[in-house]
C-alpha positions in Angstrom: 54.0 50.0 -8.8 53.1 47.5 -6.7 55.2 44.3 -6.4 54.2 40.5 -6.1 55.3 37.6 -5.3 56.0 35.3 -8.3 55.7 32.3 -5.6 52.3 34.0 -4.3 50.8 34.3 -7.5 51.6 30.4 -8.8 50.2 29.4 -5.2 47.1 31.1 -6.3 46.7 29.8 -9.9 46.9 26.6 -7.9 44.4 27.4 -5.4 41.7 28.1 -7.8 43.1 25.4 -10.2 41.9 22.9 -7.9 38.9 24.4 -6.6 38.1 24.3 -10.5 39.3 20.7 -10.4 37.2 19.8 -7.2 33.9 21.6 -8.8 34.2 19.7 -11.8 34.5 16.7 -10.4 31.6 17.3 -7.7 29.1 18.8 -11.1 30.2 15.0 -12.5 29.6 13.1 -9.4 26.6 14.5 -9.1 25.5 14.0 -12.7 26.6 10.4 -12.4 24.1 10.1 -9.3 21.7 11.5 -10.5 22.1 9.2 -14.2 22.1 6.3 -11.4 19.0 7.0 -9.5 15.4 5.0 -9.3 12.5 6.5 -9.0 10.7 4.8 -6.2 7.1 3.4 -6.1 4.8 6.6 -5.0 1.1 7.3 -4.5 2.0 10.4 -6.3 3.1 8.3 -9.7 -0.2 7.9 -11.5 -0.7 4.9 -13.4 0.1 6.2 -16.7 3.2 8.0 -15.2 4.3 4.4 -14.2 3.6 3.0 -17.3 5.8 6.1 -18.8 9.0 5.4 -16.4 9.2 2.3 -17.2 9.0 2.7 -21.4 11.6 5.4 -20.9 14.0 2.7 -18.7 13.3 0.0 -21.2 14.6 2.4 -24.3 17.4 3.3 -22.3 18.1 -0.3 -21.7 21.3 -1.7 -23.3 21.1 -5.7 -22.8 25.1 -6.1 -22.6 24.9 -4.4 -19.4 21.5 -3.7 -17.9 21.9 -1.9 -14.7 20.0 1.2 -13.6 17.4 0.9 -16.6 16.4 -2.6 -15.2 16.5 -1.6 -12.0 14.1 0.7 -12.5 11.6 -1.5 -14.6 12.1 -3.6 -11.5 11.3 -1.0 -8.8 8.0 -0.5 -10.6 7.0 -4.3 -10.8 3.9 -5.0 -8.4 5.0 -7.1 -5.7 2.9 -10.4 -7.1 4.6 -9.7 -10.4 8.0 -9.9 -8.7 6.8 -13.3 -6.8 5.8 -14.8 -9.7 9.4 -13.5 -11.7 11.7 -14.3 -8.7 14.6 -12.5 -9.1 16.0 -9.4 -10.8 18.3 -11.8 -13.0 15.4 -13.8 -13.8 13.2 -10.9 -14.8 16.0 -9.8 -17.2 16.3 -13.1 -18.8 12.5 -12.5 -19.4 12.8 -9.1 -21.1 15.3 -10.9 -23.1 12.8 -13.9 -24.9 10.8 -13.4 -27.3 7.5 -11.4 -26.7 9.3 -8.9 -24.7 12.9 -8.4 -26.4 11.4 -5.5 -28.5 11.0 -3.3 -25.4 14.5 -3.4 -25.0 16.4 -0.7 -26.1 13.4 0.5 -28.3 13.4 3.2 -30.6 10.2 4.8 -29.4 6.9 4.1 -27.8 3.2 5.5 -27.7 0.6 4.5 -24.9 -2.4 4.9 -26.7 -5.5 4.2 -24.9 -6.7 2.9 -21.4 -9.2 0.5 -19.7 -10.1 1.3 -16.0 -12.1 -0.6 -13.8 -11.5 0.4 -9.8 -7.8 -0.6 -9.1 -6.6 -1.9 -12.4 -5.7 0.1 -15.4 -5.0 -1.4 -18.9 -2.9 0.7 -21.1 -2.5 -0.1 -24.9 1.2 0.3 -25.9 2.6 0.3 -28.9 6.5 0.3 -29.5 9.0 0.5 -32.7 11.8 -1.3 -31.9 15.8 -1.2 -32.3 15.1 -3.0 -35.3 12.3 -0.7 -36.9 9.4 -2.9 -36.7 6.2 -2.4 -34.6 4.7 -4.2 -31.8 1.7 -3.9 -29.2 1.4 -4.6 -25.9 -1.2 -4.2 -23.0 0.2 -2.8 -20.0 -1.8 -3.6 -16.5 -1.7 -1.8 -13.6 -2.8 -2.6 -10.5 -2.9 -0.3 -7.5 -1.0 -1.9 -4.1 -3.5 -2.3 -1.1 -1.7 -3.4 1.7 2.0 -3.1 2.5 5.5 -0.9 2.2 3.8 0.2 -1.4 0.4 0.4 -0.6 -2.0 3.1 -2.4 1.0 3.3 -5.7 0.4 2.1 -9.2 2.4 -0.8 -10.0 2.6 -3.0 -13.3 0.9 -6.4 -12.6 1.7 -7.5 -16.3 2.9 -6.8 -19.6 1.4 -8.9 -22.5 4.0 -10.8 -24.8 4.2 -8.7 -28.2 1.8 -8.5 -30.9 4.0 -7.6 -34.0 1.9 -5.3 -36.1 4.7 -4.8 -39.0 8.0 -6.2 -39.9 10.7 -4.3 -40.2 10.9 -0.6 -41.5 
């Protein structure tokens, strides 16, 4: 019979008690960075991938506290659409007014169709929103010639809402 410790063997429940501990926490921090990351403007995005990211971050969008979803929608934004928006705050107002307030936190989307001529794309979205009805939007992309984002799709504008139904 061999004989332990009772001291050795509660200093080893603790041991691997907090490496348990210290896992878990690292498996959440790491979960919780990767919930918080953007995904950056990238000539590897193709336009409709773009278009895609940013529906996604819209859905996911809760207007009571914005953060990372707008962010992202943000990140995406071709740089004359952020001139002509401003700043971040201002672009959320935005998403917030009529025209656009369906996109957030939407039930589902669709992009549809597309229009391309050289560096511009036009999808055709349509979206059902938190409150069941439906709505269409043209999406355009422009690609970025010059500059930190040059050669990556980018949205150049979203047109205001076109309700096709009331709510469902």
């Amino acid at each position: 019979m061999i004989r332990v410790s009772t001291s050795i063997v509660r200093e080893g429940c603790r041991t691997r008690a907090a490496i348990a501990i210290a896992f878990i926490v690292t498996l959440l921090a790491g979960a919780s960075a990767l919930a918080g990351d953007v995904v950056k403007a990238s000539p590897d995005l193709s336009a409709r991938e773009v278009v895609g990211i940013q529906l996604d971050a819209l859905k996911a969008l809760d207007p009571s506290s914005p953060g990372t979803p707008i962010r992202q929608v943000w990140a995406l934004a071709h740089p004359a659409n952020k001139a002509f928006a401003g700043t971040l705050s201002r672009f959320a107002a935005m998403l917030n007014s009529p025209g656009y307030d369906s996109l957030v936190g939407h039930r589902s989307h669709e992009v549809l169709a597309a229009r391309a001529a050289d560096s511009v794309v036009e999808f055709y979205v349509t979206v059902r929103a938190a409150d069941g009805s439906t709505s269409a939007y043209v999406w355009v992309m422009q690609k970025v010639d010059t500059g930190e984002h040059a050669g990556c799709w980018m949205t150049m504008a979203v047109s205001p809402a076109v309700k096709l139904n009331r709510s469902a």
